[in-house]
MDTraj code that builds the backbone (N, CA, C; nanometers):
import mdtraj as md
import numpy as np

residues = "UNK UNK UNK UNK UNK UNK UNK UNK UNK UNK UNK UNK UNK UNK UNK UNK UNK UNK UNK UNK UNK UNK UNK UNK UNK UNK UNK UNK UNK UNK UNK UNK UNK UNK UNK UNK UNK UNK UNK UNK UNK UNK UNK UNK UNK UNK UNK UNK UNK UNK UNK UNK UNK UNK UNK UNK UNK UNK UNK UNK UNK UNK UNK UNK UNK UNK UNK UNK UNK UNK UNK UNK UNK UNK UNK UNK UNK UNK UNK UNK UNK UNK UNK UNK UNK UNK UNK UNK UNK UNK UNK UNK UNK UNK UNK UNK UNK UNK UNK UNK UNK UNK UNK UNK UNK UNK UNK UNK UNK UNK UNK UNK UNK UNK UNK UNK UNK UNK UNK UNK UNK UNK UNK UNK UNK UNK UNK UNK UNK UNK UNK UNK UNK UNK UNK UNK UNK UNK UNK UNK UNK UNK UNK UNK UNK UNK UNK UNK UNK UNK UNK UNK UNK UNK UNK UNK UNK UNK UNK UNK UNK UNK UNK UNK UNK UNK UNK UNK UNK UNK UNK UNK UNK UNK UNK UNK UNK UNK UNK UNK UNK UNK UNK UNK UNK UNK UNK UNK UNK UNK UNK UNK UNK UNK UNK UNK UNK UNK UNK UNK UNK".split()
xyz = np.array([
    [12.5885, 11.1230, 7.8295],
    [12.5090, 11.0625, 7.9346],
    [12.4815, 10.9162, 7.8970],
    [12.4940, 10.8235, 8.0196],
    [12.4996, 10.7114, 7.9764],
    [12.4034, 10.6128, 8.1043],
    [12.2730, 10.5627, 8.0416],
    [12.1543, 10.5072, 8.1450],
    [12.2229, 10.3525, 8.0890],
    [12.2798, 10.2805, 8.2063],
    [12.3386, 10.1368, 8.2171],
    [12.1979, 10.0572, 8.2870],
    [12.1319, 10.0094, 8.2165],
    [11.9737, 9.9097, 8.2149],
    [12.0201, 9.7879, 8.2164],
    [11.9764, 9.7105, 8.2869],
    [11.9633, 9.5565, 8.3016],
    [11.8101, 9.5302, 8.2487],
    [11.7950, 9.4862, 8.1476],
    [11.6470, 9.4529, 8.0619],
    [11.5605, 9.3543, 8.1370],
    [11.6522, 9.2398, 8.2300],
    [11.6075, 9.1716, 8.3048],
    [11.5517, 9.1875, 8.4637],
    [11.5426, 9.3639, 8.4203],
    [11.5017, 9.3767, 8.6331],
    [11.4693, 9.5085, 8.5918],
    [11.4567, 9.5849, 8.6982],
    [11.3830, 9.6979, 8.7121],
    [11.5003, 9.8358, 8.6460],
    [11.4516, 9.8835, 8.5425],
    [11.5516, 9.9659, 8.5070],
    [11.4684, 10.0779, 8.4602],
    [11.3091, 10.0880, 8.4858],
    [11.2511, 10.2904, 8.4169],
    [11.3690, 10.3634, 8.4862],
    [11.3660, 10.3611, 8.6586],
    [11.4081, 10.5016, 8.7021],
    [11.5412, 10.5236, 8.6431],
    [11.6175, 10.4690, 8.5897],
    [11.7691, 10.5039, 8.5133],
    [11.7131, 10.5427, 8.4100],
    [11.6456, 10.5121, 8.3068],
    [11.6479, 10.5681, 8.1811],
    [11.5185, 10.7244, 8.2369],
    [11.4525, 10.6947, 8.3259],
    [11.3839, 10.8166, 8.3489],
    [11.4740, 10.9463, 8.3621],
    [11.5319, 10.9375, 8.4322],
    [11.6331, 11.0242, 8.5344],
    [11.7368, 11.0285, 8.4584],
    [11.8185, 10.9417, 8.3465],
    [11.9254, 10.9464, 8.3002],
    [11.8349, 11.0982, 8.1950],
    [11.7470, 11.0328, 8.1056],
    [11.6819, 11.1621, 8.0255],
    [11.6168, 11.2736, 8.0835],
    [11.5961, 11.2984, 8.1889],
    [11.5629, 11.4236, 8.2762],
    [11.6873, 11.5071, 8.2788],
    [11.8084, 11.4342, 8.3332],
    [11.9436, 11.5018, 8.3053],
    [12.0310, 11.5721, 8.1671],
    [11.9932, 11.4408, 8.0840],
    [12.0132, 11.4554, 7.9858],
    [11.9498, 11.5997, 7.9134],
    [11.8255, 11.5937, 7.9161],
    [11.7973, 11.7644, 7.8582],
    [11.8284, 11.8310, 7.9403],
    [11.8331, 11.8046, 8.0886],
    [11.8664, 11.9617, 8.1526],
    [12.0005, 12.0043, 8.0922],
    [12.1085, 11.9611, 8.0973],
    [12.2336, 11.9321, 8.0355],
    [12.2457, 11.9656, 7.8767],
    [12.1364, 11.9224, 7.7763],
    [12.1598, 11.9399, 7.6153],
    [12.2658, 11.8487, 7.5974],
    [12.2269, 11.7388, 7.6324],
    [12.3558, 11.6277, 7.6658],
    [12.2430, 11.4953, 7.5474],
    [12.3509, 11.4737, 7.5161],
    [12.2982, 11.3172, 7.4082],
    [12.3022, 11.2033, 7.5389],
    [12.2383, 11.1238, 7.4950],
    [12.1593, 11.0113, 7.6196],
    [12.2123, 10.8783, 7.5213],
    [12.3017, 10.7801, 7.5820],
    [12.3011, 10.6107, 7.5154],
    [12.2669, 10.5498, 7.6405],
    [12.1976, 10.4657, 7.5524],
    [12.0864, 10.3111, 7.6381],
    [12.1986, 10.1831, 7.6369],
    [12.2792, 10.1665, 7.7469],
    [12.3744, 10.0696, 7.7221],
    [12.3569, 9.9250, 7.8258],
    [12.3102, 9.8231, 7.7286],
    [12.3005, 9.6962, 7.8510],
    [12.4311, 9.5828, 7.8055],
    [12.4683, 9.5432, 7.9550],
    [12.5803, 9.4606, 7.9151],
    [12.5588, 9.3385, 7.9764],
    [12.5475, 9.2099, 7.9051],
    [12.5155, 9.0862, 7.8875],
    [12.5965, 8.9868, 7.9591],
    [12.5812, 8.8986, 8.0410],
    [12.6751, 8.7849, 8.0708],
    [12.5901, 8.6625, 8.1360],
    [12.5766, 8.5797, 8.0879],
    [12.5458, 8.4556, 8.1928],
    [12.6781, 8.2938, 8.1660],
    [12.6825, 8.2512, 8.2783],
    [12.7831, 8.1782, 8.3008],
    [12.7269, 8.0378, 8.1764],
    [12.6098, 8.0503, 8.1724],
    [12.5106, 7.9365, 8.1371],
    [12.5611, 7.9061, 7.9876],
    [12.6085, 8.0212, 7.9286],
    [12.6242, 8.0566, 7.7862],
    [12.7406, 8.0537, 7.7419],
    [12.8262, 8.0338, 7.8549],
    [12.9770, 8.0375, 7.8226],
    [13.0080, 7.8999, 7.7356],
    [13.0940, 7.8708, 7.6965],
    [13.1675, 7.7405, 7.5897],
    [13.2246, 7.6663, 7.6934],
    [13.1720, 7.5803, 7.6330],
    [13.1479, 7.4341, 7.7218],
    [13.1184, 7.4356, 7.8169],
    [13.0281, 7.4627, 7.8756],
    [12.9477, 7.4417, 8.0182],
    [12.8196, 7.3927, 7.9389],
    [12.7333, 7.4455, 7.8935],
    [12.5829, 7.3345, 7.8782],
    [12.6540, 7.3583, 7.7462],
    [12.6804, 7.4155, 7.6164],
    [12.6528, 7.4548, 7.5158],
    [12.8255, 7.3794, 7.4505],
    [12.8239, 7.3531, 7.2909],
    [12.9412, 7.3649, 7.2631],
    [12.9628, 7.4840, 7.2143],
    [13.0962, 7.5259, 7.1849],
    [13.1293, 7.6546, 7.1399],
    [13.0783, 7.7451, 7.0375],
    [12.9906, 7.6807, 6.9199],
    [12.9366, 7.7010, 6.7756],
    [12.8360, 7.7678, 6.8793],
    [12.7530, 7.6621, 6.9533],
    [12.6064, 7.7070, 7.0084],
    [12.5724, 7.7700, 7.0729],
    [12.6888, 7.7807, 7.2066],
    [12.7050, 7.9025, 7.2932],
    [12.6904, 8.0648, 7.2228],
    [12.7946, 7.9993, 7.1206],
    [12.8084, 8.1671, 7.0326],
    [12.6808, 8.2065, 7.0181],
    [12.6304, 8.1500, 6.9249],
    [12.4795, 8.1491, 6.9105],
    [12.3838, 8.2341, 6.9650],
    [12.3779, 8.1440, 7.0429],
    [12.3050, 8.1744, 7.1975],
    [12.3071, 8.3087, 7.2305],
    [12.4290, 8.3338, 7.2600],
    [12.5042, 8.5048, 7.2921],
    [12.4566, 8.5988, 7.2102],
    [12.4346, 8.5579, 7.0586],
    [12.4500, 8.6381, 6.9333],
    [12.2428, 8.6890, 6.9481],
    [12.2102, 8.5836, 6.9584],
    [12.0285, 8.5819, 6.9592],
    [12.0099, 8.7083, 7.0912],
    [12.0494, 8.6649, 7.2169],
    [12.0451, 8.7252, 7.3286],
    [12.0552, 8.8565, 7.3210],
    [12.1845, 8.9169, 7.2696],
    [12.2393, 9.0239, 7.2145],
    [12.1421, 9.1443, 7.1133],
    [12.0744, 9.0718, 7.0292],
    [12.0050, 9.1119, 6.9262],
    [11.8490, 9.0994, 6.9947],
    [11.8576, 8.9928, 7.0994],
    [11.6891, 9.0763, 7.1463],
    [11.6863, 9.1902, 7.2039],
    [11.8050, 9.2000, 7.2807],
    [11.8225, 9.3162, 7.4107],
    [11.8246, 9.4429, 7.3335],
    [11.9296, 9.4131, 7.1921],
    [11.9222, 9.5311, 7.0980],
    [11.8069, 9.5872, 7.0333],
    [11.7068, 9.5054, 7.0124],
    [11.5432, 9.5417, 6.9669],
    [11.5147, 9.6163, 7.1147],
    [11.4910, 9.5547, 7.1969],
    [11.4397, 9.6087, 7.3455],
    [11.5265, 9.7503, 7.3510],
    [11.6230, 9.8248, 7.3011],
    [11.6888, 9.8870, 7.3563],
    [11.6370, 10.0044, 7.2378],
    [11.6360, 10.0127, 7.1281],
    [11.6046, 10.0338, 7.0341],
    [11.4732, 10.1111, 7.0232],
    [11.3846, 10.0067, 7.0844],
    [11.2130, 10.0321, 7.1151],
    [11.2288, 10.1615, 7.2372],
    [11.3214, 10.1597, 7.3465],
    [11.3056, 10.2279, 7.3967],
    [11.3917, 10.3951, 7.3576],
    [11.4675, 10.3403, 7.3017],
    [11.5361, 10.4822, 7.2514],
    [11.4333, 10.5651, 7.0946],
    [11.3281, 10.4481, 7.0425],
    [11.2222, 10.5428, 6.9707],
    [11.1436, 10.5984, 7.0736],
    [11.1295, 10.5973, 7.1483],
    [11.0091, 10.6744, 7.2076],
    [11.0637, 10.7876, 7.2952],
    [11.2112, 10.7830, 7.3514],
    [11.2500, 10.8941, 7.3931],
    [11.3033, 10.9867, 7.2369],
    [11.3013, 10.9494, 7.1559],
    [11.3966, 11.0532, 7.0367],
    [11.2468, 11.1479, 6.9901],
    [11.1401, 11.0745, 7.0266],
    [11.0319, 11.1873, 7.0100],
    [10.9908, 11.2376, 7.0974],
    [11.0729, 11.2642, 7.1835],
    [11.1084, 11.3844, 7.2603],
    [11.2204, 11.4950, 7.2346],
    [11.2471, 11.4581, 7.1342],
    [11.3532, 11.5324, 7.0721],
    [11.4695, 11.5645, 7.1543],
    [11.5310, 11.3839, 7.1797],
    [11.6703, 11.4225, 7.2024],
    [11.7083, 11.2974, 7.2015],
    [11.8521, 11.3260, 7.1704],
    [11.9804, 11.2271, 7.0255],
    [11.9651, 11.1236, 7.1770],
    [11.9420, 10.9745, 7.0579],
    [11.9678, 10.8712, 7.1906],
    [12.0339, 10.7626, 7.0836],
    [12.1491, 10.7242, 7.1372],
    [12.2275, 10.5858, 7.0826],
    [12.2061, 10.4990, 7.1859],
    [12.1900, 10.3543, 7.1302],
    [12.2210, 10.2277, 7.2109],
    [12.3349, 10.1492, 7.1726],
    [12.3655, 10.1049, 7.2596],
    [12.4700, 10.0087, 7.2758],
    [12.4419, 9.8509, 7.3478],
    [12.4762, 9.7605, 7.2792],
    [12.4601, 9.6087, 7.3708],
    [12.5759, 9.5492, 7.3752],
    [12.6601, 9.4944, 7.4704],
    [12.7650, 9.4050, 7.4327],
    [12.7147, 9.3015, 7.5325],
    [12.7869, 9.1822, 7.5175],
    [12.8455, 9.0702, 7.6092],
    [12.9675, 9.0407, 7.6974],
    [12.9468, 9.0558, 7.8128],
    [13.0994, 9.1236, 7.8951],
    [13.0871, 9.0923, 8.0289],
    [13.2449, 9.0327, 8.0824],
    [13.1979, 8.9681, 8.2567],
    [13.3659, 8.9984, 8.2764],
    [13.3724, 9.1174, 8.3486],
    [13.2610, 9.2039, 8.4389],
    [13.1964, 9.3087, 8.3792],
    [13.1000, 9.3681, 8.4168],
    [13.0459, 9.4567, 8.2995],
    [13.0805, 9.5771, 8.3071],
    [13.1742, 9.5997, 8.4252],
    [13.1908, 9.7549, 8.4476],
    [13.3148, 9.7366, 8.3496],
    [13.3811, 9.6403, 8.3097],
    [13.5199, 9.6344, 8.2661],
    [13.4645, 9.6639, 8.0771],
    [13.3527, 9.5876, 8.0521],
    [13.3345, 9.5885, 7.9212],
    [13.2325, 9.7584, 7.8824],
    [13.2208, 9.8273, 8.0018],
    [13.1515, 9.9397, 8.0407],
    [13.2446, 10.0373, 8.0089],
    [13.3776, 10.0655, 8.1004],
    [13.4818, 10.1418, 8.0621],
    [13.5241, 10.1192, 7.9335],
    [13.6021, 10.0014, 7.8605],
    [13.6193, 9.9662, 7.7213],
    [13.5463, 10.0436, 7.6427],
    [13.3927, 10.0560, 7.6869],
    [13.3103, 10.1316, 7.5678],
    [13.3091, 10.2946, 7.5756],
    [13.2945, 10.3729, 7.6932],
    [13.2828, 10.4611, 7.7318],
    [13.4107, 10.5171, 7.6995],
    [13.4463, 10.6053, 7.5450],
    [13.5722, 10.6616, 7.4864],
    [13.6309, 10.8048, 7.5629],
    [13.5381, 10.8429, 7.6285],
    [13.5122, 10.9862, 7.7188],
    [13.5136, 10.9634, 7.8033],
    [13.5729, 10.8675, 7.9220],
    [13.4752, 10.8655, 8.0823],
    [13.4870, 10.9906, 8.1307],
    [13.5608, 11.0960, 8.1186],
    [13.5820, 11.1938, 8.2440],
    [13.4518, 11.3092, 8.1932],
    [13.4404, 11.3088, 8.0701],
    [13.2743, 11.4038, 7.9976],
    [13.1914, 11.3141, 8.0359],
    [13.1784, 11.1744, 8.1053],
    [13.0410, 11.1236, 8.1014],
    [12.9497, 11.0971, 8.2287],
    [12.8258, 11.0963, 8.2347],
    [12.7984, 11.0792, 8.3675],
    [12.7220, 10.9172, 8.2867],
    [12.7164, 10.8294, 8.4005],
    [12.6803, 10.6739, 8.4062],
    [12.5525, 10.6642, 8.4833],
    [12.4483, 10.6505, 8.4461],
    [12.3223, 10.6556, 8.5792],
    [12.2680, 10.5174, 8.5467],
    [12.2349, 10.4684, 8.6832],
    [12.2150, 10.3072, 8.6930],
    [12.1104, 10.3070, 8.7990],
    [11.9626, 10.2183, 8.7762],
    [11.8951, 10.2553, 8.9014],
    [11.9756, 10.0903, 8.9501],
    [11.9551, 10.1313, 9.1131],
    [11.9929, 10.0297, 9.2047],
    [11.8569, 10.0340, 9.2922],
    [11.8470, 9.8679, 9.3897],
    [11.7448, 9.8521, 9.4559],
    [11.8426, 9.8241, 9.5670],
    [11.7845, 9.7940, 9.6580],
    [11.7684, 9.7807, 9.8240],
    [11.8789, 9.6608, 9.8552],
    [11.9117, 9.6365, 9.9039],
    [12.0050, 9.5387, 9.9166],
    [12.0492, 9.4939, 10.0636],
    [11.9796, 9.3131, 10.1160],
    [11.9602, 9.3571, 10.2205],
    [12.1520, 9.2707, 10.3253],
    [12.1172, 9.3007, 10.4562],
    [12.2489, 9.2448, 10.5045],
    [12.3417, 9.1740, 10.4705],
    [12.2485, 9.0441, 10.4610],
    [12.3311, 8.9175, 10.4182],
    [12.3973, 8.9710, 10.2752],
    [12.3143, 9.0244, 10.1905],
    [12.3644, 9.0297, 10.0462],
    [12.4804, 9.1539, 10.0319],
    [12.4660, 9.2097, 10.0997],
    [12.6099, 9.2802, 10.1262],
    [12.7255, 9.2610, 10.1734],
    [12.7130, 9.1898, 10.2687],
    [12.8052, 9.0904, 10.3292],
    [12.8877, 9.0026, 10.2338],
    [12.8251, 8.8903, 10.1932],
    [12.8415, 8.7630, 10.1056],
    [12.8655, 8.7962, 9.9413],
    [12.7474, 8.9110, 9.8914],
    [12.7525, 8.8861, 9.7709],
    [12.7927, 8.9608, 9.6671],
    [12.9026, 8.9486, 9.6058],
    [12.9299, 9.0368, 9.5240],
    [12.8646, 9.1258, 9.4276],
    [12.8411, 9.1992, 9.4456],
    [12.6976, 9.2625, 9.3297],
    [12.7508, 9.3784, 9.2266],
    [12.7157, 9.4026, 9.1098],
    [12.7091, 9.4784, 9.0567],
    [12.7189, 9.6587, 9.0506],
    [12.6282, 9.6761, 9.1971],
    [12.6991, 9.7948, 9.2176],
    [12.7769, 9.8626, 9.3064],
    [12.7982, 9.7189, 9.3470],
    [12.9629, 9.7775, 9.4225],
    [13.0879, 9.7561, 9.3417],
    [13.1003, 9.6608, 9.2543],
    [13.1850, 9.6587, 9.1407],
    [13.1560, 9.8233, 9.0572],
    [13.0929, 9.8435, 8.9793],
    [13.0628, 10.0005, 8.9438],
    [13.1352, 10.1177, 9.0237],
    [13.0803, 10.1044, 9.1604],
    [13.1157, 10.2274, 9.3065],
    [13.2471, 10.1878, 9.2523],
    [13.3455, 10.0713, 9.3059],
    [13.4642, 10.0912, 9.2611],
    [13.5642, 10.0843, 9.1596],
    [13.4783, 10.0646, 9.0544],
    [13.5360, 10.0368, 8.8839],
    [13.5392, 10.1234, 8.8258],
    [13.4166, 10.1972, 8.8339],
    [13.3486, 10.2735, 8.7269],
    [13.5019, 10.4258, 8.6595],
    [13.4990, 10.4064, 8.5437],
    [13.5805, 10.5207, 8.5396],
    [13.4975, 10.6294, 8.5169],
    [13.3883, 10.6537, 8.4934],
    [13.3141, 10.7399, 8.4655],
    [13.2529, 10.8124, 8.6047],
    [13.1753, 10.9496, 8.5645],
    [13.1003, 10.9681, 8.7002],
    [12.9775, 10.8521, 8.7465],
    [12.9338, 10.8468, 8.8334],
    [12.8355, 10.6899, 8.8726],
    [12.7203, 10.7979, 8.9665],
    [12.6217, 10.7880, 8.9017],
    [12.5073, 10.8011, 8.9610],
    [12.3824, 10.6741, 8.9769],
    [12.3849, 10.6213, 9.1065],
    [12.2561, 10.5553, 9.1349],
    [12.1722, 10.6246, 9.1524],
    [12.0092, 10.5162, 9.1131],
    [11.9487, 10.6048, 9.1171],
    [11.8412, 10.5381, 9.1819],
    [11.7056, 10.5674, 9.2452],
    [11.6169, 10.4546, 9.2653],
    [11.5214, 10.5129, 9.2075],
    [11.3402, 10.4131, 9.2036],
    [11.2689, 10.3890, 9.1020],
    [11.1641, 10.5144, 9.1510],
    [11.1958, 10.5168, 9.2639],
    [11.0907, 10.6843, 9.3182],
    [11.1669, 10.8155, 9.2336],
    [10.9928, 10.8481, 9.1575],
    [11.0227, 10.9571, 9.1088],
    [11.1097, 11.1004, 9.1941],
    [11.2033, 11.1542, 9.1175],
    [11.1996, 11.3256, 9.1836],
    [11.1377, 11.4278, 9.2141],
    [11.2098, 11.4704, 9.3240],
    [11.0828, 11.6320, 9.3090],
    [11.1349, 11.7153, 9.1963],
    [11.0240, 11.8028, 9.2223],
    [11.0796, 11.9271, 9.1269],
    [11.2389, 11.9836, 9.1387],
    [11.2568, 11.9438, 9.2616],
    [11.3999, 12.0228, 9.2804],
    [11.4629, 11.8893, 9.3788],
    [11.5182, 11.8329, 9.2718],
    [11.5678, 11.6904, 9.3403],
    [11.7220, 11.7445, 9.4095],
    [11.7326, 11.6521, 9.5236],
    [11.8109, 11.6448, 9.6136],
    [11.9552, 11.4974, 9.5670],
    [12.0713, 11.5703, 9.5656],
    [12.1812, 11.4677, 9.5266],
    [12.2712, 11.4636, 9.6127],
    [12.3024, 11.3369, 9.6912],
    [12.3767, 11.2958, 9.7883],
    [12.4972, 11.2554, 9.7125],
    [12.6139, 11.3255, 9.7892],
    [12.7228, 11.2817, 9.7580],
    [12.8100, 11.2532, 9.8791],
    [12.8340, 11.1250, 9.8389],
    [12.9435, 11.0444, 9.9882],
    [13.0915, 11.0986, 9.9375],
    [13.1723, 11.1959, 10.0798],
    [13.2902, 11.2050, 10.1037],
    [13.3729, 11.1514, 10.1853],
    [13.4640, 11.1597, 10.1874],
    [13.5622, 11.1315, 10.3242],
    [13.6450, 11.2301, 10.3423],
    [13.6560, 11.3510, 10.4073],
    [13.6957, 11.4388, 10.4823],
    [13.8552, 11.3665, 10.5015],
    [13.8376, 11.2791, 10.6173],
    [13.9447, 11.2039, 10.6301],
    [14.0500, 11.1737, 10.5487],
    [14.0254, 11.1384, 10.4138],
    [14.1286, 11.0287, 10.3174],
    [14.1673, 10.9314, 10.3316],
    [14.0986, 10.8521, 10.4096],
    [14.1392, 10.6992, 10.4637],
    [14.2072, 10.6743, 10.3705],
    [14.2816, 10.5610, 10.3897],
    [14.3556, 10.4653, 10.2753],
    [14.4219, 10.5419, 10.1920],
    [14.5029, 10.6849, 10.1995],
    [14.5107, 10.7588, 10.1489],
    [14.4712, 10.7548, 9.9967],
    [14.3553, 10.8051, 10.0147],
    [14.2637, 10.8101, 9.8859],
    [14.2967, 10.9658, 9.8819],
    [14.2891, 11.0203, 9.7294],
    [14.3578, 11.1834, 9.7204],
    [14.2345, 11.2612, 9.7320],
    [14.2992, 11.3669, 9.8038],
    [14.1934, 11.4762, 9.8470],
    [14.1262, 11.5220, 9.7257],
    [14.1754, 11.5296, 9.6160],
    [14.1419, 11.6203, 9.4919],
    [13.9922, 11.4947, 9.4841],
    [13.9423, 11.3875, 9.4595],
    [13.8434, 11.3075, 9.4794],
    [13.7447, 11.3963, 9.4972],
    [13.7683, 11.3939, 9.6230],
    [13.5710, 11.4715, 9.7254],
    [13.5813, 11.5934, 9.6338],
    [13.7111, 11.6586, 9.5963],
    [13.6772, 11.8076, 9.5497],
    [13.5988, 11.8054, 9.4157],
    [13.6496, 11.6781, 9.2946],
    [13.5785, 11.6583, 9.1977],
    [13.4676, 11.5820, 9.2018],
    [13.4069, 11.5559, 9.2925],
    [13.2623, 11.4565, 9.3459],
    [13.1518, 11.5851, 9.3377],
    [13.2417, 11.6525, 9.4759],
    [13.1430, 11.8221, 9.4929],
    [13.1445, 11.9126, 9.4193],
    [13.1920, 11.9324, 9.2793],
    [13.2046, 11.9983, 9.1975],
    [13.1225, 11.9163, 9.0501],
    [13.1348, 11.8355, 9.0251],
    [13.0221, 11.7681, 8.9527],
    [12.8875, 11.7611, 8.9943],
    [12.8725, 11.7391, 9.1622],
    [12.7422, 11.7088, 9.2069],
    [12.6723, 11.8654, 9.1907],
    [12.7558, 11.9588, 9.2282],
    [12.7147, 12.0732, 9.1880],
    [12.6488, 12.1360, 9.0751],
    [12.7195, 12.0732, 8.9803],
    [12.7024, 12.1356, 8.8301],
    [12.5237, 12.0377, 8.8137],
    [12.5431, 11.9489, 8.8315],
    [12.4781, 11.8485, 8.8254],
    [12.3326, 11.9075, 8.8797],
    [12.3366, 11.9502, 8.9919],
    [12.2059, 12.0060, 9.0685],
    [12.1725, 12.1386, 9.0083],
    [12.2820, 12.1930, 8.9328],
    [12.2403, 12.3340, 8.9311],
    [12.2002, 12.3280, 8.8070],
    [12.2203, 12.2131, 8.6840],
    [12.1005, 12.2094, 8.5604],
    [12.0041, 12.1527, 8.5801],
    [11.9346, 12.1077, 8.7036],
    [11.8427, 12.0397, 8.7126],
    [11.7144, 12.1144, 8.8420],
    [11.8156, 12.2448, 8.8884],
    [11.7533, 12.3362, 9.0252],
    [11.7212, 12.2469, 9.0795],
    [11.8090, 12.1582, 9.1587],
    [11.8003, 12.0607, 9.2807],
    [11.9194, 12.1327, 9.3870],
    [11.9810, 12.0783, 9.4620],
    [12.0494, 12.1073, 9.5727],
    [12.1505, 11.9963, 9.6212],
    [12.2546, 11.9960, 9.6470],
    [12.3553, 11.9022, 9.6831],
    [12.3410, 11.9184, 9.8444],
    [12.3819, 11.7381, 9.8953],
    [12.3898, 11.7336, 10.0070],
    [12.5399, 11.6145, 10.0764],
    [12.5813, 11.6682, 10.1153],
    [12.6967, 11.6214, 10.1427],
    [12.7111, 11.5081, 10.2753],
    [12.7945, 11.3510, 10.2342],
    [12.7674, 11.2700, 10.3275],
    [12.8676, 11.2293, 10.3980],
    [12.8994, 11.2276, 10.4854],
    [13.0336, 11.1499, 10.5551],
    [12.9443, 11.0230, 10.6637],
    [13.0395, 10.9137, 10.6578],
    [12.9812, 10.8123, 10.7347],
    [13.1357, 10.7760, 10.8477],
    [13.1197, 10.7566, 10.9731],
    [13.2611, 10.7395, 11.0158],
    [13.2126, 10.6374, 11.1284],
    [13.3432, 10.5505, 11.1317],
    [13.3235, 10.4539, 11.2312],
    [13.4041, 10.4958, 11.3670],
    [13.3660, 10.5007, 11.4841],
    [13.4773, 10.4860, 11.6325],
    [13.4714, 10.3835, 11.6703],
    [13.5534, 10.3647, 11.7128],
    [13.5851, 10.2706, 11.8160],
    [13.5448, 10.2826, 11.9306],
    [13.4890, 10.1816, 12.0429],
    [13.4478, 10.2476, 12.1913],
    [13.5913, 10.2650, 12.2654],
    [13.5509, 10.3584, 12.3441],
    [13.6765, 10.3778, 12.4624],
    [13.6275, 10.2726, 12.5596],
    [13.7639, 10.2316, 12.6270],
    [13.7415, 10.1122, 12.7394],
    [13.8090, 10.1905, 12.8355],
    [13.7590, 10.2097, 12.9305],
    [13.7580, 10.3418, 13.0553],
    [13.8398, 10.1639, 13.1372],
    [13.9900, 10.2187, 13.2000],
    [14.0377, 10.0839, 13.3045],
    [13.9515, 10.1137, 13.4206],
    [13.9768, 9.9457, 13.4734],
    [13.8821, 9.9659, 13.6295],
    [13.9668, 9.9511, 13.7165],
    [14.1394, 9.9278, 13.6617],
    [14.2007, 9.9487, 13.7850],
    [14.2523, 10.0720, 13.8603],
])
top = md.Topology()
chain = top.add_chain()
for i, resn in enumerate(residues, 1):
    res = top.add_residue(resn, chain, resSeq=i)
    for name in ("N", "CA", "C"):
        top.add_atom(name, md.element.get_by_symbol(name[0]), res)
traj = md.Trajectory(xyz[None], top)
């Protein structure tokens, strides 16, 4: 099990929910944040010695921060590794790390995201939705019920001929998934029509 935290934004409900799973499962839990700013790259503000630097300090705070939080879940008595790298894109330096993707589930909380920024802006977890080699669970910062509910998006269809075997291993994880946690799977299809144009001659 693997809770992907951004230290710089809202990340409890992933590590909440990643370790809720995690024991239902008897599954080991890593705290993995992956680092990039353009700011830090060689030669843009920094020379190359200092940039490094820079990266190396950054790296090693996030690793204390990551650290602090994996003591306080291990006295809960369960195995937690962290991981920090520096990596653009991060789902790319994400897979690289992840030696297991097809044993692992990835839980990431995501926030709200409004028109424009879907439209225009490339974000993070739509790179993931389509990178990720691992399973990808978003998550948001509202707690669960007792018997949490897990949406899983299919396509019936296969647009783009995407392979049927997909939805079958989506609904078969989401399954397993609900049934160590006594939640319930709910299944999503979203479809677009076209209008009919009725002639007027």
């Amino acid at each position: 099990m693997v809770a992907l935290i951004d230290l710089n934004d809202e990340y409890s409900g992933a590590v909440e929910k990643a370790t809720f799973l995690a024991k239902a499962n008897s599954a080991s839990l890593e705290l993995v944040s992956i680092d990039y700013s353009s700011y830090l790259e060689d030669g843009q503000f920094f020379d190359p010695l200092q940039a490094a630097e820079l990266r190396l300090e950054m790296l090693e705070e996030h690793r204390l921060q990551l650290d602090k939080i994996a003591d306080s879940l291990r006295s809960e008595d369960l195995k937690v590794s962290t991981f920090a790298a520096w990596g653009h894109p991060s789902y790319k330096a994400l897979n690289e790390h992840i030696k297991h993707p097809e044993a692992t589930l990835v839980v990431k909380a995501t926030q709200h995201h409004n028109k424009i920024a879907r439209l225009f802006l490339s974000n993070e977890d739509w790179d993931l939705i389509r990178h990720c080699a691992s399973q990808l669970l978003l998550v948001k910062g509202k707690p669960w019920a007792k018997e949490p509910v897990l949406v899983t998006a299919i396509d019936p269809n296969h647009a783009n001929d995407k392979p049927a075997a997909l939805d079958l291993k989506m609904v078969a994880n989401s399954q397993a998934l609900a049934k160590a946690c006594s939640g319930e799977v709910h299944l999503f299809h979203s479809d677009s029509v076209p209008p009919s144009w009725e002639s007027t001659h």
